[in-house]
PyMOL Python script that loads the backbone (N, CA, C, O; Angstrom):
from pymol import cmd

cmd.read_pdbstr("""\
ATOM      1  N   UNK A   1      -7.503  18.149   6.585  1.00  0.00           N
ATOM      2  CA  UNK A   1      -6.272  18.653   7.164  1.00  0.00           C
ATOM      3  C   UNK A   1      -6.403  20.149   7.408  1.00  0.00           C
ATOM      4  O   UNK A   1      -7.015  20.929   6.680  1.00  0.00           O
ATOM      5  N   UNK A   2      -5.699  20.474   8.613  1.00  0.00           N
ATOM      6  CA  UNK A   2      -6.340  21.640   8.924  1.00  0.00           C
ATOM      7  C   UNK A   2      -5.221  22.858   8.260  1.00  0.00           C
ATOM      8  O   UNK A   2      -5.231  24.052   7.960  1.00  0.00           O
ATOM      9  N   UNK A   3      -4.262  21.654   8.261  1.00  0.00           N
ATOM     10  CA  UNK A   3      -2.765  22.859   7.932  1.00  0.00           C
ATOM     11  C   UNK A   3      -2.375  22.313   6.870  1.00  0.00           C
ATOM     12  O   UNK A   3      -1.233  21.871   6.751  1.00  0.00           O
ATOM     13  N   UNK A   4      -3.764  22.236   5.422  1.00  0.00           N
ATOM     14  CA  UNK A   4      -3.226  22.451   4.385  1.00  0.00           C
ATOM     15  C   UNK A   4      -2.760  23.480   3.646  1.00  0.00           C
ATOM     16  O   UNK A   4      -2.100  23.165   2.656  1.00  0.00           O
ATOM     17  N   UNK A   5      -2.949  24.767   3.892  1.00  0.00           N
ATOM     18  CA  UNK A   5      -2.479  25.762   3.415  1.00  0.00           C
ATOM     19  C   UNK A   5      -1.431  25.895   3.367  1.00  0.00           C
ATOM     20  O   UNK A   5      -1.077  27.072   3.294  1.00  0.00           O
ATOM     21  N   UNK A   6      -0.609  25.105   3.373  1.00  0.00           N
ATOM     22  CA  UNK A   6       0.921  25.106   3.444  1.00  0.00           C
ATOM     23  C   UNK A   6       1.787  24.418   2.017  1.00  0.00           C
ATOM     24  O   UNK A   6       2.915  24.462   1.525  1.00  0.00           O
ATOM     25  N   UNK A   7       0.368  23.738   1.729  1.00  0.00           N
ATOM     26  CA  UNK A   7       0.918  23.075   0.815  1.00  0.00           C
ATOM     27  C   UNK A   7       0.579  24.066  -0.803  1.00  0.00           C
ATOM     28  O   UNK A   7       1.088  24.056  -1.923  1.00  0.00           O
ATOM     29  N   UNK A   8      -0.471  24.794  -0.188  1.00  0.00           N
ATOM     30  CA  UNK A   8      -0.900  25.838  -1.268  1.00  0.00           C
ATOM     31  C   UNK A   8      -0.049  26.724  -1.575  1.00  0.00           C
ATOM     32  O   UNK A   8       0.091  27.154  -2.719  1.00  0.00           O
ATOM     33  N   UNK A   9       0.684  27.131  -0.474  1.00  0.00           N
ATOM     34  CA  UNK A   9       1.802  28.309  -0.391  1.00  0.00           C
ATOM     35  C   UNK A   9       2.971  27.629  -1.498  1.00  0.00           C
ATOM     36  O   UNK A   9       3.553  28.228  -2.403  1.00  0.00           O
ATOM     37  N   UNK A  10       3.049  26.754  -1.260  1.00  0.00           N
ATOM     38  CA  UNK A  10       4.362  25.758  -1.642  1.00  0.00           C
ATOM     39  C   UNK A  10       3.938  25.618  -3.286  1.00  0.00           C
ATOM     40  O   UNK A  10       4.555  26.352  -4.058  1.00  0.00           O
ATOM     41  N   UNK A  11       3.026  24.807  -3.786  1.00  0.00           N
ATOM     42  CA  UNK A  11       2.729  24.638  -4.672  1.00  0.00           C
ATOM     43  C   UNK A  11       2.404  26.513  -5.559  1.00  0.00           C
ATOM     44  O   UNK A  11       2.382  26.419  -6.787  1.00  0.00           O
ATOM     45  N   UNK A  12       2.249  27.562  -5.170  1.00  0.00           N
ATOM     46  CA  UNK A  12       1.858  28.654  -5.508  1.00  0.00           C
ATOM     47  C   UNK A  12       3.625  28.939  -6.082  1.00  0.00           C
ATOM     48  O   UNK A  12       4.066  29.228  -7.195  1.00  0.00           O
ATOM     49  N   UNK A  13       4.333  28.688  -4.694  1.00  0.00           N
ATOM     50  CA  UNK A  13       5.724  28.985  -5.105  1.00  0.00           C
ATOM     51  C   UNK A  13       6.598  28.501  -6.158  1.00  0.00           C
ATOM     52  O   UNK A  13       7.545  29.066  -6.705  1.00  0.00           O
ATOM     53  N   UNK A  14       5.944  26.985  -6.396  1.00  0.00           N
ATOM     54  CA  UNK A  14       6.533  26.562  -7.475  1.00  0.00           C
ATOM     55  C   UNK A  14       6.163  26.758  -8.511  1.00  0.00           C
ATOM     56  O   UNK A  14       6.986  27.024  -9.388  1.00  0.00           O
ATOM     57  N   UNK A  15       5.072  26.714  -8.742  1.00  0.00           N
ATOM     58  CA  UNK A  15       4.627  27.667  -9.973  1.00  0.00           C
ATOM     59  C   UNK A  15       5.123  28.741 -10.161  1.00  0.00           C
ATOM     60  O   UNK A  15       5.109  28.998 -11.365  1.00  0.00           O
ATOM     61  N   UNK A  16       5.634  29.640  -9.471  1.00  0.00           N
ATOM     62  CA  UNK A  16       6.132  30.850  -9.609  1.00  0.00           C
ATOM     63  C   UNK A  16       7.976  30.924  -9.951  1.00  0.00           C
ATOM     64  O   UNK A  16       8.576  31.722 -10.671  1.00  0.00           O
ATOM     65  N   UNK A  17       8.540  29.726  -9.096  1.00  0.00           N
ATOM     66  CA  UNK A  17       9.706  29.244  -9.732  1.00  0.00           C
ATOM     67  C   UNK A  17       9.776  28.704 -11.461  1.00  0.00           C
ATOM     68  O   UNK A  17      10.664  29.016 -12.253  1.00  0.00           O
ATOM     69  N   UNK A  18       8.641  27.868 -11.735  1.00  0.00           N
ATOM     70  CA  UNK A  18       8.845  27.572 -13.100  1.00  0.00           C
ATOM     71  C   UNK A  18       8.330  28.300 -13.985  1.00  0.00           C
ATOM     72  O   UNK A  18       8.688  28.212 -15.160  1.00  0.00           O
ATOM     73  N   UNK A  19       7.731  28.844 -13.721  1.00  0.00           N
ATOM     74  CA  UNK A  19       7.108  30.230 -14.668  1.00  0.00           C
ATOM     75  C   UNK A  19       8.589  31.326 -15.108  1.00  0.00           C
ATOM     76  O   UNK A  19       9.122  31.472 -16.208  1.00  0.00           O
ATOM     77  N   UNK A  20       8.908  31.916 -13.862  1.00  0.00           N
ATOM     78  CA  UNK A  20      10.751  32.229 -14.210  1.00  0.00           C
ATOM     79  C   UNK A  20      11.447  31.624 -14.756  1.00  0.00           C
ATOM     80  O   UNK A  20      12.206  32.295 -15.456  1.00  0.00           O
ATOM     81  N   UNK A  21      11.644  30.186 -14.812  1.00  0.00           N
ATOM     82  CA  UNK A  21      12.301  29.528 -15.663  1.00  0.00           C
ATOM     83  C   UNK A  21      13.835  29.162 -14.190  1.00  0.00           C
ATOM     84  O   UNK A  21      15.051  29.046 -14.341  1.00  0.00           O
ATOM     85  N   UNK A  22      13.077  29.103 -13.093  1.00  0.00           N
ATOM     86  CA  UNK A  22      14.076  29.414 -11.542  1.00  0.00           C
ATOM     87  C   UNK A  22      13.899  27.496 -11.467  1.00  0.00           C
ATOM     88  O   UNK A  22      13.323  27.240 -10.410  1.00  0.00           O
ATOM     89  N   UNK A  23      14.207  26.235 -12.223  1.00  0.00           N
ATOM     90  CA  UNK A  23      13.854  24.993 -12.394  1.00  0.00           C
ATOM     91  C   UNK A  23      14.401  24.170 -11.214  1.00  0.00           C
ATOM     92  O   UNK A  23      13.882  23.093 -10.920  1.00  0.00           O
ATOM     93  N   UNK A  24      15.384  24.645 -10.580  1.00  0.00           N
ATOM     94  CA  UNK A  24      16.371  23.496  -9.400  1.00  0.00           C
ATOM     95  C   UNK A  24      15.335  24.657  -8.552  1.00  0.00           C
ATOM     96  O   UNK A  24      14.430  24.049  -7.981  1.00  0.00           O
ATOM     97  N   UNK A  25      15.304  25.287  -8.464  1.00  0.00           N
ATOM     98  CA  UNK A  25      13.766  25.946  -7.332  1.00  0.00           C
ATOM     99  C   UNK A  25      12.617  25.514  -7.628  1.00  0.00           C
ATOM    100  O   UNK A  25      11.862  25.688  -6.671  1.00  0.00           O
ATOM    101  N   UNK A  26      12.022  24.944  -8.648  1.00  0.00           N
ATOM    102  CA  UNK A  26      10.851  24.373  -8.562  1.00  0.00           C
ATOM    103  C   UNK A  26      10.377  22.746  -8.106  1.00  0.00           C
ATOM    104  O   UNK A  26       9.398  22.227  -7.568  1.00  0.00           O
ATOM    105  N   UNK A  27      12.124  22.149  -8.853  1.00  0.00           N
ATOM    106  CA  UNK A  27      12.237  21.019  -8.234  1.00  0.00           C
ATOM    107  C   UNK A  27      12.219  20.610  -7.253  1.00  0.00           C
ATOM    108  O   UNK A  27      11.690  19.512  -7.081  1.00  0.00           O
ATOM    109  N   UNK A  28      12.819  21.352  -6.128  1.00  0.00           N
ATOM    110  CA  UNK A  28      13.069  21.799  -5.056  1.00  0.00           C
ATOM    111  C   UNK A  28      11.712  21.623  -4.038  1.00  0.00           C
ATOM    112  O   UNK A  28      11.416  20.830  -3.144  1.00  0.00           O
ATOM    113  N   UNK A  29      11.065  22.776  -4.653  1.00  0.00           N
ATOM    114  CA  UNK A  29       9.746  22.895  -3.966  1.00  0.00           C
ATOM    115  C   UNK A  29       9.293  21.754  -4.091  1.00  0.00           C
ATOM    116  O   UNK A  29       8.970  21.252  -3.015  1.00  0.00           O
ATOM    117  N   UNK A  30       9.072  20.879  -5.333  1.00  0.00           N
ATOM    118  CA  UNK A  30       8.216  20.108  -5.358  1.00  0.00           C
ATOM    119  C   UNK A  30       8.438  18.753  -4.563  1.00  0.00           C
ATOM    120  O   UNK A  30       7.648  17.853  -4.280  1.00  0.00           O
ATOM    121  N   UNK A  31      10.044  18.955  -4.255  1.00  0.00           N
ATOM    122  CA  UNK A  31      10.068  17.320  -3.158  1.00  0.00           C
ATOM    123  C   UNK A  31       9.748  18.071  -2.108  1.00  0.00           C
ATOM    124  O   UNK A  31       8.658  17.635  -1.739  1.00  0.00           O
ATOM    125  N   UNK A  32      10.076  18.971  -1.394  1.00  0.00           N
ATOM    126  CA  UNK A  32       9.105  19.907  -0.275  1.00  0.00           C
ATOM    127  C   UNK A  32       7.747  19.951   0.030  1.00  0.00           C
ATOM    128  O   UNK A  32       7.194  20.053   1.125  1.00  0.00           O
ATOM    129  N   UNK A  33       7.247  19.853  -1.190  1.00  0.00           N
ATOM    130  CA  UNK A  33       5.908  19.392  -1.265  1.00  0.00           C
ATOM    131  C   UNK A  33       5.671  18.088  -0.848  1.00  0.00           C
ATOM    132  O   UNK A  33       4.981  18.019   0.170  1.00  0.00           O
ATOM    133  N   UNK A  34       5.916  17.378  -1.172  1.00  0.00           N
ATOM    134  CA  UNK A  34       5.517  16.056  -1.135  1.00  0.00           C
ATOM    135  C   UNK A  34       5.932  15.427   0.176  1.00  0.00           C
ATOM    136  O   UNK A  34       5.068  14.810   0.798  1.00  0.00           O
ATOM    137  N   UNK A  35       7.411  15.529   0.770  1.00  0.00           N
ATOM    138  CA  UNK A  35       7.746  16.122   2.239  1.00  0.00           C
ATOM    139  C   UNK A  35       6.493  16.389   3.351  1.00  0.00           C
ATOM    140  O   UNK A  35       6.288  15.815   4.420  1.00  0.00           O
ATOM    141  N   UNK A  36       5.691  17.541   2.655  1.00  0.00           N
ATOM    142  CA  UNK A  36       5.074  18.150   3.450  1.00  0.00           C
ATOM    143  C   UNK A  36       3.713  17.576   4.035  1.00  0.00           C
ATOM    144  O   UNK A  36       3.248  17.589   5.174  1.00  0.00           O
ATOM    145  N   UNK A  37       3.199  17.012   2.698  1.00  0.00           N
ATOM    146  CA  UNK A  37       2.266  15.952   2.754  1.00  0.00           C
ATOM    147  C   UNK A  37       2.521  14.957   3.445  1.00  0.00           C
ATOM    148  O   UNK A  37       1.563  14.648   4.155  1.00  0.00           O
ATOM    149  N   UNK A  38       3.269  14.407   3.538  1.00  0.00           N
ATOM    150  CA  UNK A  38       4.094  13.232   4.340  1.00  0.00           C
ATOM    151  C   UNK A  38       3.686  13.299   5.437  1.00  0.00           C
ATOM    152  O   UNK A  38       2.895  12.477   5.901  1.00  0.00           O
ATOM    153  N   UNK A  39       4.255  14.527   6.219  1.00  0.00           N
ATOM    154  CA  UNK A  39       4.109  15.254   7.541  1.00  0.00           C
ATOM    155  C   UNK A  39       3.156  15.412   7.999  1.00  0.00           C
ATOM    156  O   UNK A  39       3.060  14.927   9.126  1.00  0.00           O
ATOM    157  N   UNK A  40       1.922  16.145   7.450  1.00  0.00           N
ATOM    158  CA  UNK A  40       0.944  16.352   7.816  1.00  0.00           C
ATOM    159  C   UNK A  40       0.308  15.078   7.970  1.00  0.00           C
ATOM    160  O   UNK A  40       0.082  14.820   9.152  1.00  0.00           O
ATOM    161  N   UNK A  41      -0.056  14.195   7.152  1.00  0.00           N
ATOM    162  CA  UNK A  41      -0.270  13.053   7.236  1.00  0.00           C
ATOM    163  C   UNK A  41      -0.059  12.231   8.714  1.00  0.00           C
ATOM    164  O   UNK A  41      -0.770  11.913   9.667  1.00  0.00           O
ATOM    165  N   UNK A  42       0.974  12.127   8.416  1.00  0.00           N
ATOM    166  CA  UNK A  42       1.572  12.047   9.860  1.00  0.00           C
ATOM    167  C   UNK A  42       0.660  12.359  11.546  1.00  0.00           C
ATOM    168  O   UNK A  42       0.028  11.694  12.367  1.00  0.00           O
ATOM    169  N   UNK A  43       1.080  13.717  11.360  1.00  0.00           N
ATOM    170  CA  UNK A  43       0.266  14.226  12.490  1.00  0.00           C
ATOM    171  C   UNK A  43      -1.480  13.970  12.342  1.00  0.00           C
ATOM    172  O   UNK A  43      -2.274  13.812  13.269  1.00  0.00           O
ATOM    173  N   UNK A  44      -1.755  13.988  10.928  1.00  0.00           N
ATOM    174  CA  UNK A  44      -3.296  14.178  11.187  1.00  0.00           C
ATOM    175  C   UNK A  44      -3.412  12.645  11.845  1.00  0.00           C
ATOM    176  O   UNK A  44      -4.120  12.512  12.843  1.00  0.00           O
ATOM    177  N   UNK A  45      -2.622  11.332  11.211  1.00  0.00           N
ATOM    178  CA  UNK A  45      -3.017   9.710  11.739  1.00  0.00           C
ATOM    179  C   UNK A  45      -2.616   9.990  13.564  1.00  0.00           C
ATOM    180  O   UNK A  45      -3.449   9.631  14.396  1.00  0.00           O
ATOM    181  N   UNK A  46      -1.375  10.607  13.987  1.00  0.00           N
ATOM    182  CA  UNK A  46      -1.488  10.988  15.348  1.00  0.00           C
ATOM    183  C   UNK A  46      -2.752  11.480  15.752  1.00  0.00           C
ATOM    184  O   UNK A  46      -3.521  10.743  16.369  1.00  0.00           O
ATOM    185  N   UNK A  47      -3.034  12.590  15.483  1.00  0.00           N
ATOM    186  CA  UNK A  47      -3.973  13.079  16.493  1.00  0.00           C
ATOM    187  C   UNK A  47      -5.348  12.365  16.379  1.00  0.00           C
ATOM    188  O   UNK A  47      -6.326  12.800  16.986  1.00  0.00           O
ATOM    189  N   UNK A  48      -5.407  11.230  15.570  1.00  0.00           N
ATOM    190  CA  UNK A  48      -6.779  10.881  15.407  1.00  0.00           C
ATOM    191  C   UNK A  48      -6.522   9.654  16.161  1.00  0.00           C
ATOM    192  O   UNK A  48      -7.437   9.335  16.920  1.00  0.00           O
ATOM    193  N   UNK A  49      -5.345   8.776  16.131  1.00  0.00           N
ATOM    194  CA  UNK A  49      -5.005   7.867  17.284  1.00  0.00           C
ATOM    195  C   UNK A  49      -5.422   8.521  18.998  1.00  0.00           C
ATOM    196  O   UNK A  49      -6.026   8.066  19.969  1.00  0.00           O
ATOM    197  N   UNK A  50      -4.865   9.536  18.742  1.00  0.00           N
ATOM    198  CA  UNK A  50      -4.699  10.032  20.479  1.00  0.00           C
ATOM    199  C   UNK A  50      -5.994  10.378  20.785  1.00  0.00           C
ATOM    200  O   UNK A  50      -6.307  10.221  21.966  1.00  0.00           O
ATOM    201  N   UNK A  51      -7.289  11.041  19.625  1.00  0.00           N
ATOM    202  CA  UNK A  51      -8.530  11.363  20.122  1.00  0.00           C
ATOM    203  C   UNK A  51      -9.956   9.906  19.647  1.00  0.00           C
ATOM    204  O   UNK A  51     -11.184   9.924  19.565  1.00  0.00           O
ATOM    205  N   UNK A  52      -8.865   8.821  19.445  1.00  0.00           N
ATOM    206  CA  UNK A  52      -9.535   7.467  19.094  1.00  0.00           C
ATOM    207  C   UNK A  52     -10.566   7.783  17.477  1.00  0.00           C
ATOM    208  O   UNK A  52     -11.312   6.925  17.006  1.00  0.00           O
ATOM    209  N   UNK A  53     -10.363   9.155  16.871  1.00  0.00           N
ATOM    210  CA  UNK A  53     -11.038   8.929  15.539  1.00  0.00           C
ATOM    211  C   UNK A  53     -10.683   8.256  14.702  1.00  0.00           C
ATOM    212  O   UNK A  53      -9.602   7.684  14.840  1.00  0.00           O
ATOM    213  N   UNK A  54     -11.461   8.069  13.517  1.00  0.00           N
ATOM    214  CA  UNK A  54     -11.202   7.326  12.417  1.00  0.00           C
ATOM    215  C   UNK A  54      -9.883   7.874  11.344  1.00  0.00           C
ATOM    216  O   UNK A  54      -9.826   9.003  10.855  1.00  0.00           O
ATOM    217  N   UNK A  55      -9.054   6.967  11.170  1.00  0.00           N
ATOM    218  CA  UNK A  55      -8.270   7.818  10.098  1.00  0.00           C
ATOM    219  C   UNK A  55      -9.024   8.077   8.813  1.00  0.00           C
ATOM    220  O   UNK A  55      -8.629   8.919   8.005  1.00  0.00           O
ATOM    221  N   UNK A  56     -10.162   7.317   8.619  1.00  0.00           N
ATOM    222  CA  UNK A  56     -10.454   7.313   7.062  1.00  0.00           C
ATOM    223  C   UNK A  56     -10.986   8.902   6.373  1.00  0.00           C
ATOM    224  O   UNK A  56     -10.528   9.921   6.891  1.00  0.00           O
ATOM    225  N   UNK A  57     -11.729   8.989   5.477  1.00  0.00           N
ATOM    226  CA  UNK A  57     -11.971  10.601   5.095  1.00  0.00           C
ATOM    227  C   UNK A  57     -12.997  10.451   4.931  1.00  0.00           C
ATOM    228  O   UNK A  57     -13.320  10.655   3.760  1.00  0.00           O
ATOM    229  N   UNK A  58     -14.028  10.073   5.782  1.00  0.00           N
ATOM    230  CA  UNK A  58     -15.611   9.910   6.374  1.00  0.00           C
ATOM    231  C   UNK A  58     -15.817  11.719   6.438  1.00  0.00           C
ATOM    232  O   UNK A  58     -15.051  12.004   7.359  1.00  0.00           O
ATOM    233  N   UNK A  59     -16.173  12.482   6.158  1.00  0.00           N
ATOM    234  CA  UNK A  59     -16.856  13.726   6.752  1.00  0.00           C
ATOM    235  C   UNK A  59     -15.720  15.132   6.004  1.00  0.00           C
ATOM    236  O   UNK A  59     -16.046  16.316   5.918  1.00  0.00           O
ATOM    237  N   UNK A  60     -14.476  14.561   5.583  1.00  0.00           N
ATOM    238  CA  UNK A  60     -13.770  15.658   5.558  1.00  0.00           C
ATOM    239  C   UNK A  60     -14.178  16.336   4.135  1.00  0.00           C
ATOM    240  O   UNK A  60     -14.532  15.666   3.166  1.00  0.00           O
ATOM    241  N   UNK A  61     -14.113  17.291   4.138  1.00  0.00           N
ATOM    242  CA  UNK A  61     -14.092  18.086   2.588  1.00  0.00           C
ATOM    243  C   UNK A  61     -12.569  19.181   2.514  1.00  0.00           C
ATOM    244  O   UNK A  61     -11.508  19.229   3.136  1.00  0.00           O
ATOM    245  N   UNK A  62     -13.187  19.940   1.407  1.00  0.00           N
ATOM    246  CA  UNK A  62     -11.844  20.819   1.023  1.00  0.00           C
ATOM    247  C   UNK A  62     -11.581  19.982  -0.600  1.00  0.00           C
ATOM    248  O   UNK A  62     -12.006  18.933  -1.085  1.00  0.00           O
ATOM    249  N   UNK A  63     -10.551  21.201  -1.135  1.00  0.00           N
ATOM    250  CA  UNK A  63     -10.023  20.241  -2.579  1.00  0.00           C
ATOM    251  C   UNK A  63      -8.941  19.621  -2.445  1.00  0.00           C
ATOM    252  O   UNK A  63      -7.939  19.925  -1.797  1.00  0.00           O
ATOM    253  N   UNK A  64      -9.212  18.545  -3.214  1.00  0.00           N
ATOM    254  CA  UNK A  64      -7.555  17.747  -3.504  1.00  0.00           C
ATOM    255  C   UNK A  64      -6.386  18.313  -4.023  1.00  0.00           C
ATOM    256  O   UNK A  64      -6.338  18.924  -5.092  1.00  0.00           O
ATOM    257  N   UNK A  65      -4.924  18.004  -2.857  1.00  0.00           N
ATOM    258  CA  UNK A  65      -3.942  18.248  -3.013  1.00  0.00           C
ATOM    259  C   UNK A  65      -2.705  17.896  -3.740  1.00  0.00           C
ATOM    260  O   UNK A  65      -1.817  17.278  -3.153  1.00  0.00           O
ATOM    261  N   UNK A  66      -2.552  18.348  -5.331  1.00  0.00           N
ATOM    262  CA  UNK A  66      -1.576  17.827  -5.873  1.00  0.00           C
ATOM    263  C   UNK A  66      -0.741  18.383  -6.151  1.00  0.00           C
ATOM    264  O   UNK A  66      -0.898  19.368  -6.873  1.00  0.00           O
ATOM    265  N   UNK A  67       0.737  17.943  -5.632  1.00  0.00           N
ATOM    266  CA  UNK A  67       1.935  18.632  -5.620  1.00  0.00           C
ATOM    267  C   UNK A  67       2.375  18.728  -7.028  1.00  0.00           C
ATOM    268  O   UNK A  67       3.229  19.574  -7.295  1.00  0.00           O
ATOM    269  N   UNK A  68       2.002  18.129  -7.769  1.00  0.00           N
ATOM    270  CA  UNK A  68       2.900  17.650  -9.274  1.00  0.00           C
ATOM    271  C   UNK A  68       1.906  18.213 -10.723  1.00  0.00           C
ATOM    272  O   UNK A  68       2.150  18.239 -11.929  1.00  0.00           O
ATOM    273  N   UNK A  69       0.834  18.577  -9.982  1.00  0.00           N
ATOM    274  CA  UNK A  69      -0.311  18.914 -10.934  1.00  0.00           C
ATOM    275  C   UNK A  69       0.021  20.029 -12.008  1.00  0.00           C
ATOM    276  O   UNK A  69       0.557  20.963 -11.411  1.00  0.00           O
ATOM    277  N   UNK A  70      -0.097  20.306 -13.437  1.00  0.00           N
ATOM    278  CA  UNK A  70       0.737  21.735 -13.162  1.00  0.00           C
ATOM    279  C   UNK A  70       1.666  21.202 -14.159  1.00  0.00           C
ATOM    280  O   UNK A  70       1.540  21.387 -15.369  1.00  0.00           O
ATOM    281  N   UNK A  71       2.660  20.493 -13.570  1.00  0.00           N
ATOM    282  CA  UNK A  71       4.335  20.571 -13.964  1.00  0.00           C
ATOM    283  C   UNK A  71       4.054  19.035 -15.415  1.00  0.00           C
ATOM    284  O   UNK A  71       3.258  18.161 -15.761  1.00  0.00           O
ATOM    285  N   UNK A  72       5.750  19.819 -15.842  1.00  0.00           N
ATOM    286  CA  UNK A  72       6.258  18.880 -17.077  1.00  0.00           C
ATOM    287  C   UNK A  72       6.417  17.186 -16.113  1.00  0.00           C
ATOM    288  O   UNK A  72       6.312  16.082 -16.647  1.00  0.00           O
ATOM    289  N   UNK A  73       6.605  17.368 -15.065  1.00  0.00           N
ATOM    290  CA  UNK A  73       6.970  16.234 -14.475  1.00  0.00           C
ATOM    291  C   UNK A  73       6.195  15.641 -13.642  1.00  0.00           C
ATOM    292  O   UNK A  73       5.677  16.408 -12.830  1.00  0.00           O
ATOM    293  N   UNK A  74       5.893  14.430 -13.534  1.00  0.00           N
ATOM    294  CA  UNK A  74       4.678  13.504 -13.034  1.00  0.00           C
ATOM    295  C   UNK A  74       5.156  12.287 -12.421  1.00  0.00           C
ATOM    296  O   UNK A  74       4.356  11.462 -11.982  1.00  0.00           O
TER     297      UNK A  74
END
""", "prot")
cmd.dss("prot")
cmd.show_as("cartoon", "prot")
cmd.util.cbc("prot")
cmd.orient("prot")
């Protein structure tokens, strides 16, 4: 995914909400997160329909994205 950094921003933020002790803001973030993933998802199965690629994760790298990683809640 090319526009995962979004989810880094997000997940950075919530950490930074629960670290304050800022908790309906971290919660927050974290269905945002997961939202976000959704989305991207989304578009990445579009654009691989429209350029006939594979959806599968044949070739891709980068690290795995976990919104919940981290937190009291799972």
């Amino acid at each position: 995914m090319q526009n995962e950094w979004i989810i880094d921003v997000l997940t950075d933020l919530r950490h930074f909400s629960e670290k304050r002790g800022m908790h309906a803001t971290a919660s927050a973030l974290r269905d945002v997160c997961l939202v976000a993933l959704a989305e991207l998802a989304e578009l990445e199965a579009a654009g691989n329909a429209r350029t006939g690629l594979n959806a599968g994760h044949e070739g891709k790298t980068g690290k795995p994205c976990h919104p919940l990683a981290g937190s009291d809640v799972a």
